[in-house]
The first five atom37 places (N, CA, C, CB, O) and aatype in JSON, in Angstrom:
{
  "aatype": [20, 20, 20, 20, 20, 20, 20, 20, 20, 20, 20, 20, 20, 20, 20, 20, 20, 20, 20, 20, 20, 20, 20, 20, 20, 20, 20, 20, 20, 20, 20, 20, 20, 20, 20, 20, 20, 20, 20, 20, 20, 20, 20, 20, 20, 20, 20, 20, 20, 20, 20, 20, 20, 20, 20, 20, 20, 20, 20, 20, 20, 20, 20, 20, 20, 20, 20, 20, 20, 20, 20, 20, 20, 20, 20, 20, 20],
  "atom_mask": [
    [1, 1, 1, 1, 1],
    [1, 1, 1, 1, 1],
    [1, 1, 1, 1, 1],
    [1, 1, 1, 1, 1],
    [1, 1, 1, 1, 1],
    [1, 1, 1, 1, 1],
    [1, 1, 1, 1, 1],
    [1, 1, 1, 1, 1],
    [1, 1, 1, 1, 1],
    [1, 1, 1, 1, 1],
    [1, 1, 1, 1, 1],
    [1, 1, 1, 1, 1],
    [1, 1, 1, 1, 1],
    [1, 1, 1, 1, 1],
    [1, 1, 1, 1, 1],
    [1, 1, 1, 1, 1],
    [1, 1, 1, 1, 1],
    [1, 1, 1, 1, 1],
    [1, 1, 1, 1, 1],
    [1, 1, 1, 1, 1],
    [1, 1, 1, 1, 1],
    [1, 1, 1, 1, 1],
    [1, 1, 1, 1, 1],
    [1, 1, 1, 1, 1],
    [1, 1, 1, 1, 1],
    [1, 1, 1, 1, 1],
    [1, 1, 1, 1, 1],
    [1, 1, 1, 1, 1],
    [1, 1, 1, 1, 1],
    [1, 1, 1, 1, 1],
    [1, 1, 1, 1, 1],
    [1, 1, 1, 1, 1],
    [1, 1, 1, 1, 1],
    [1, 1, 1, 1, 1],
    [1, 1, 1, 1, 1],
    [1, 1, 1, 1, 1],
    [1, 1, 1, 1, 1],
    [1, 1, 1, 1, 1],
    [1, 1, 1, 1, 1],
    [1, 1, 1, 1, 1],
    [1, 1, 1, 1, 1],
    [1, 1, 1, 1, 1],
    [1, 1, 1, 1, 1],
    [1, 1, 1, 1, 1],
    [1, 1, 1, 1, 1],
    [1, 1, 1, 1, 1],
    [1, 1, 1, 1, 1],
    [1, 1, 1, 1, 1],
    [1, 1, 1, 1, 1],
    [1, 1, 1, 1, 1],
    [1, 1, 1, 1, 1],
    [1, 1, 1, 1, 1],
    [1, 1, 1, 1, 1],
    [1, 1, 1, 1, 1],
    [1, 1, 1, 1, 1],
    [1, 1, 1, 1, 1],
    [1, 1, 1, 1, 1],
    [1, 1, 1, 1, 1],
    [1, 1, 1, 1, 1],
    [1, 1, 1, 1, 1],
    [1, 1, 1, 1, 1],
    [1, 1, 1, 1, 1],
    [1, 1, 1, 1, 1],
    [1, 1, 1, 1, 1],
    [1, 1, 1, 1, 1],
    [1, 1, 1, 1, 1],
    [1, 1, 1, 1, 1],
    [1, 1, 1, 1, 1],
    [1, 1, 1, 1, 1],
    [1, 1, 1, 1, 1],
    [1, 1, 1, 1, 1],
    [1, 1, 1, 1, 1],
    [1, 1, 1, 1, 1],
    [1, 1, 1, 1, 1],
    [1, 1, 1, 1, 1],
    [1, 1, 1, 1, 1],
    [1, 1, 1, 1, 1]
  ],
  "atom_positions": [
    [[-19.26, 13.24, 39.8], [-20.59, 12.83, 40.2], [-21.55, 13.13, 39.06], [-21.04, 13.54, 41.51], [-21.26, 14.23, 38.59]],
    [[-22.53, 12.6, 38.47], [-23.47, 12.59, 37.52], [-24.74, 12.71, 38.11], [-23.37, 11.48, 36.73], [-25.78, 12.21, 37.68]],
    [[-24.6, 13.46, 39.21], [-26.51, 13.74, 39.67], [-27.43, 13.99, 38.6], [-26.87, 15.2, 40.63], [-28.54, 13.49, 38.47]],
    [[-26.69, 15.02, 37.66], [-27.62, 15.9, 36.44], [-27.98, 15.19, 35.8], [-27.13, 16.86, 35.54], [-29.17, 15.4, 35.58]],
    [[-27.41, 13.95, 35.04], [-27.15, 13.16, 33.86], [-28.28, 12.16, 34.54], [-25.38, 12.58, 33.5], [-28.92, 11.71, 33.58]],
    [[-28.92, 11.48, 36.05], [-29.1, 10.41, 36.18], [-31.05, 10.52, 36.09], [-28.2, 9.91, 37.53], [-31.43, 10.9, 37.2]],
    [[-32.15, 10.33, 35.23], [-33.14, 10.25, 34.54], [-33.48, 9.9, 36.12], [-33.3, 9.34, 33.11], [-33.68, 10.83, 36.9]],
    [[-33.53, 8.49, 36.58], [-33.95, 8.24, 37.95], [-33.84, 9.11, 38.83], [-33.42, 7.33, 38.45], [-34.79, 9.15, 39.6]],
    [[-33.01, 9.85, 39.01], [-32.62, 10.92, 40.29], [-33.29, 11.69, 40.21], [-31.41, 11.59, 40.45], [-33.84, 12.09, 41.24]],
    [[-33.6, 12.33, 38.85], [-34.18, 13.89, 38.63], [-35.59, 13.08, 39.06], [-34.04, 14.89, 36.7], [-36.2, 13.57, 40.01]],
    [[-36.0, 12.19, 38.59], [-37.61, 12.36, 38.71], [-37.68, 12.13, 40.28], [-38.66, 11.11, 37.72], [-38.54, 12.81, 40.83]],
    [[-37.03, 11.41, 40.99], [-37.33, 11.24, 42.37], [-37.09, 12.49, 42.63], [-36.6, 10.23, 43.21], [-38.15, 12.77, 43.19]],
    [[-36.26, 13.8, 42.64], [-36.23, 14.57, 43.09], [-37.5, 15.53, 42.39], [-34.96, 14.8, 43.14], [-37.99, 16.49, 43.0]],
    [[-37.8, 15.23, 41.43], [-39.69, 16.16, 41.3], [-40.86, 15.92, 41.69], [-40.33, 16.31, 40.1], [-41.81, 16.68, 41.58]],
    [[-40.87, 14.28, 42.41], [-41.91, 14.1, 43.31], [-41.59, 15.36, 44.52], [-41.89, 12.4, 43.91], [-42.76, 15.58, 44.82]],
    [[-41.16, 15.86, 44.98], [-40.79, 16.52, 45.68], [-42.07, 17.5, 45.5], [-39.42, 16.85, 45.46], [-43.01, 17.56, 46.29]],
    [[-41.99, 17.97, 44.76], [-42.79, 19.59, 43.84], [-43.59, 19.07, 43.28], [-42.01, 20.62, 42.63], [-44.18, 19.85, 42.53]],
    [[-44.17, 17.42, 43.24], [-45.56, 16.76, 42.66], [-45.58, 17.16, 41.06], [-47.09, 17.46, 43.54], [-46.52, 17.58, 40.4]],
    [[-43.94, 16.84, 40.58], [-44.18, 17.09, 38.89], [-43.94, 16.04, 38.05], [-43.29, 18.15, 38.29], [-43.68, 15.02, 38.69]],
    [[-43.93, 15.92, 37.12], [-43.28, 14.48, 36.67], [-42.16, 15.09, 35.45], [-44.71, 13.15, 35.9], [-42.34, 16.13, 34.81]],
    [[-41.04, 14.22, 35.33], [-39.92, 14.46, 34.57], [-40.54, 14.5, 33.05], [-38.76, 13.3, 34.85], [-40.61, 13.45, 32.4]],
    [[-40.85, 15.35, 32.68], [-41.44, 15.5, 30.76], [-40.98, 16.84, 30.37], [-43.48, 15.51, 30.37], [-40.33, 17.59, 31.1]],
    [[-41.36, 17.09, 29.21], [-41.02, 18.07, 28.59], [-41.25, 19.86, 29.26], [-41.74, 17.71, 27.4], [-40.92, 20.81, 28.55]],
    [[-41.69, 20.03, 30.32], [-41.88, 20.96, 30.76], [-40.63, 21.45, 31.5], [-42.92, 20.82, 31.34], [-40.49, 22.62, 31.86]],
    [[-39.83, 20.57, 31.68], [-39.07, 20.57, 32.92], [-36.98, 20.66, 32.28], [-39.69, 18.73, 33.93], [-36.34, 19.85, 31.62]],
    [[-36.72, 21.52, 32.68], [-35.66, 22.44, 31.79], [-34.71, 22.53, 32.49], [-35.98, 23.83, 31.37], [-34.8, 22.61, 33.71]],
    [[-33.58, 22.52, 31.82], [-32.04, 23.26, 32.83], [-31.85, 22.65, 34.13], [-32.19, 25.05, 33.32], [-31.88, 23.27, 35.19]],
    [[-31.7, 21.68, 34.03], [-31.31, 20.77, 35.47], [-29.43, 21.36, 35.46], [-31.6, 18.35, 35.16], [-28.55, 21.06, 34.65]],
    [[-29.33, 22.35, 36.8], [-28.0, 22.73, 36.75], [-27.83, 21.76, 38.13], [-27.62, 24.55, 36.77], [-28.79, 21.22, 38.68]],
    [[-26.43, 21.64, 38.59], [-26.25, 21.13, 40.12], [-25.66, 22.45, 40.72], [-25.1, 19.67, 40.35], [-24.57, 22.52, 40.15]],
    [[-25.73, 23.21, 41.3], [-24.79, 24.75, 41.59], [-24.24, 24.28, 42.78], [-25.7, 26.44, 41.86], [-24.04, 25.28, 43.47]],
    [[-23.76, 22.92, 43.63], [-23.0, 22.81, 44.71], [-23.17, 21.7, 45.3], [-23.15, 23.72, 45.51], [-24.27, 21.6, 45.85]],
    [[-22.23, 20.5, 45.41], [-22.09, 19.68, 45.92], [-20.8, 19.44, 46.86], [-22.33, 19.04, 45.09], [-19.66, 19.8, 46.58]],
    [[-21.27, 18.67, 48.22], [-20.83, 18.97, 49.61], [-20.28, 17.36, 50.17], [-22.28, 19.71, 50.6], [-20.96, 16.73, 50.99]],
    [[-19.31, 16.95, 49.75], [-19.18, 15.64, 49.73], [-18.5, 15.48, 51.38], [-18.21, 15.12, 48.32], [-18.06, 14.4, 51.78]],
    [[-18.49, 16.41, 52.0], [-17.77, 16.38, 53.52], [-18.31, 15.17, 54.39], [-18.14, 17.85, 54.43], [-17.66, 14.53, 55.23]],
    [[-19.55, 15.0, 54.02], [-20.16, 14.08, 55.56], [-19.75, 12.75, 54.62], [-22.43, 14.23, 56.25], [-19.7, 12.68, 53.39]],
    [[-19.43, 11.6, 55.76], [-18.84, 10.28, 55.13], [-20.22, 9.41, 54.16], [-18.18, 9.16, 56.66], [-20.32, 8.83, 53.08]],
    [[-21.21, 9.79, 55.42], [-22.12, 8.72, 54.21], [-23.21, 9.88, 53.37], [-23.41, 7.17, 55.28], [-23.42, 9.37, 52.26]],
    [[-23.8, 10.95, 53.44], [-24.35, 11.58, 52.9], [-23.94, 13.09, 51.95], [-25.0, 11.56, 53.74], [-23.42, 14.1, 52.42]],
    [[-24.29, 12.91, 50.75], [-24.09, 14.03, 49.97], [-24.99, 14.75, 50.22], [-23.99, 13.89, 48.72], [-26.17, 14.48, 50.46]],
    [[-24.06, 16.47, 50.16], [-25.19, 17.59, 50.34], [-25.42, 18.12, 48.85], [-24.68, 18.95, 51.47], [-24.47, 18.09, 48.07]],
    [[-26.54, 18.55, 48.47], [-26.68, 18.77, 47.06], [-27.75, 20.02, 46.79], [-27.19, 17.36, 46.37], [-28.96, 20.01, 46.99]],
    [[-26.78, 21.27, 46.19], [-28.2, 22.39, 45.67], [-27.93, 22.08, 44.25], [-28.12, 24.46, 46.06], [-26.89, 21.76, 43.68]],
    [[-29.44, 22.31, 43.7], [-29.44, 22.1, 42.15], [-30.93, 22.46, 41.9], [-28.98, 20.45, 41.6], [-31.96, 21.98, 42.36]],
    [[-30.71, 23.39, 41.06], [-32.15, 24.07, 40.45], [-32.53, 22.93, 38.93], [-31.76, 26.22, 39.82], [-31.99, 22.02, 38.29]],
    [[-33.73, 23.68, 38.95], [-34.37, 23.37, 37.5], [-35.57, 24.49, 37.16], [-35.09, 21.69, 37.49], [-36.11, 25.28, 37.94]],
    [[-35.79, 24.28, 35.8], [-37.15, 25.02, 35.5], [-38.12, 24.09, 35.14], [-37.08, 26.06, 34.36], [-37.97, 23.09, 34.44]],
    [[-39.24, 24.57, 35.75], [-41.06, 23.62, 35.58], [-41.62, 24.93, 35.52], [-41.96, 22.37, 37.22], [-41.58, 25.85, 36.34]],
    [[-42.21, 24.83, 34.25], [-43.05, 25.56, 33.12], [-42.79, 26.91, 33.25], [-44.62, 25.35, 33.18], [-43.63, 27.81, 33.15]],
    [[-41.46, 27.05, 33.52], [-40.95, 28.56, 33.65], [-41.05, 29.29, 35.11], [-41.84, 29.47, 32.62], [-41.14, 30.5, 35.31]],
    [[-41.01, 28.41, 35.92], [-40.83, 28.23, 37.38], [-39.86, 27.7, 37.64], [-41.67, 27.61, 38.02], [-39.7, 26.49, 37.52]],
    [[-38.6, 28.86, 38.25], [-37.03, 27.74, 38.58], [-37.46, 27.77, 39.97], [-34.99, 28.44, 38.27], [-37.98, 28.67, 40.63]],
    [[-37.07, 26.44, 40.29], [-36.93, 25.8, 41.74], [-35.71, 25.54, 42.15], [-37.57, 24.58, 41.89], [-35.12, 24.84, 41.33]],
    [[-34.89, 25.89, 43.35], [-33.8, 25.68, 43.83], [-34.15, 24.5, 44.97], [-33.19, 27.02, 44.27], [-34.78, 24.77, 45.99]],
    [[-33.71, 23.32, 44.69], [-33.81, 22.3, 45.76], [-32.58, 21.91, 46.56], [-34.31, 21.11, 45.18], [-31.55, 21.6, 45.96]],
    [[-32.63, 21.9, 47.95], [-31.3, 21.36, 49.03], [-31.49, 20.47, 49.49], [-30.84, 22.02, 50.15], [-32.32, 20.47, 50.4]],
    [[-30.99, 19.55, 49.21], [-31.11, 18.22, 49.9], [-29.85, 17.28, 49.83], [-32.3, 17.47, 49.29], [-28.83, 17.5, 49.17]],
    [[-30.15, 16.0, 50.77], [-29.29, 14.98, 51.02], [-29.23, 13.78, 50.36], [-29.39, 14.71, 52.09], [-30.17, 13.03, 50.63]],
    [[-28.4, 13.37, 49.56], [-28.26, 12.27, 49.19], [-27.24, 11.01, 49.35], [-28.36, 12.56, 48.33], [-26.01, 11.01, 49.46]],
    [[-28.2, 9.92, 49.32], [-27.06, 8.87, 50.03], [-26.83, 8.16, 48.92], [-27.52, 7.83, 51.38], [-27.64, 7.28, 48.63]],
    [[-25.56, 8.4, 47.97], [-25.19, 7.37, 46.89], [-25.36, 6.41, 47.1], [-24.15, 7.25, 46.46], [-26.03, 5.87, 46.22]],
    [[-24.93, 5.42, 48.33], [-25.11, 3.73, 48.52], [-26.33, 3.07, 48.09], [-25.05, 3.3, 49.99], [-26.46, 2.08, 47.38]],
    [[-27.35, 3.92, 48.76], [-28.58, 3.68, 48.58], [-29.59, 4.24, 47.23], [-28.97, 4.11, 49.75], [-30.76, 4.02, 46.9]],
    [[-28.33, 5.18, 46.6], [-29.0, 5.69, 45.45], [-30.42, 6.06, 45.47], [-28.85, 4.83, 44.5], [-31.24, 5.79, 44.6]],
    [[-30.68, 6.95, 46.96], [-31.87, 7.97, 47.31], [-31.4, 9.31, 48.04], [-32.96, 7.23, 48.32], [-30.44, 9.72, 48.69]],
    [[-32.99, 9.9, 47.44], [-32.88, 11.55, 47.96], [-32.91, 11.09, 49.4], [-34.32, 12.84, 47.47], [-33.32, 9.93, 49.41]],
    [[-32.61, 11.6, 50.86], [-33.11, 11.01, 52.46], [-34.14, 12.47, 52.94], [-31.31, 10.7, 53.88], [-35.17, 12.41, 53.62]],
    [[-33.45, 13.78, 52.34], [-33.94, 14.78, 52.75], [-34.16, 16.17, 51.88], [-33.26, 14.89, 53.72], [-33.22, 16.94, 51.67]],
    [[-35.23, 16.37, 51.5], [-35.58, 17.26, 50.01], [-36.08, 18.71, 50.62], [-37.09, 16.41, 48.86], [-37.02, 18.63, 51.4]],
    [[-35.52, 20.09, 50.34], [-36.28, 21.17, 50.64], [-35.8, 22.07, 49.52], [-36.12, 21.71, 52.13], [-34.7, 22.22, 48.99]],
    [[-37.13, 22.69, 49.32], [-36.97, 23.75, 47.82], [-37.5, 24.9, 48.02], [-37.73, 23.27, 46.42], [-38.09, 25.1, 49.08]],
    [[-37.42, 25.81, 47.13], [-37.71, 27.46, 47.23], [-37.96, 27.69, 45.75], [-36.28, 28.55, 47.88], [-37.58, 26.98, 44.82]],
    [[-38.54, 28.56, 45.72], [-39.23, 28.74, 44.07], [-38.46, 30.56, 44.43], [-41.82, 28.46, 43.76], [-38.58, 31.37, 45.35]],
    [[-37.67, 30.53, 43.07], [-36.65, 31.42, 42.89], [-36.4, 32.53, 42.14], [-35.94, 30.91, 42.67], [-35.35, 33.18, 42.16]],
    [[-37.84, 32.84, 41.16], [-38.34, 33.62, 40.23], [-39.84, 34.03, 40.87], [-38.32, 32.84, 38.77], [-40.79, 33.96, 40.08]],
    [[-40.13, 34.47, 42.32], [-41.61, 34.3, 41.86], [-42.31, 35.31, 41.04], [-42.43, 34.18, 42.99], [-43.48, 35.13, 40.7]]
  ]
}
């Protein structure tokens, strides 16, 4: 799976946190993907914004190539 690698994905997933994908925004890891349910991927994957790592959990539906359900935690405060 290439969640990390996909430019479109990451930025839909930083509307989330109202950021935009630029130079501030660092270390896109994926730390766990949950391919069990037939149509939806479960997905944790942090990043850093301006030295703020965010851990985001959410659902993604490859077919449709969208986030369906986004929740995050700020992990350094």
């Amino acid at each position: 799976m290439t969640l990390v690698e996909d430019n479109y994905h990451r930025e839909s997933l930083l509307l989330y946190v109202d950021c935009e994908y630029d130079g501030a925004v660092s270390d896109f890891r994926v730390l766990n993907v949950d391919n069990s349910d037939e149509e939806l991927v479960t997905v944790i994957q942090e990043c850093t914004i301006n030295e703020t790592k965010y851990t985001f959990t959410y659902h993604f539906d490859p077919i449709a190539n969208e986030i369906i359900e986004c929740k995050y935690e700020i992990t350094n405060d």
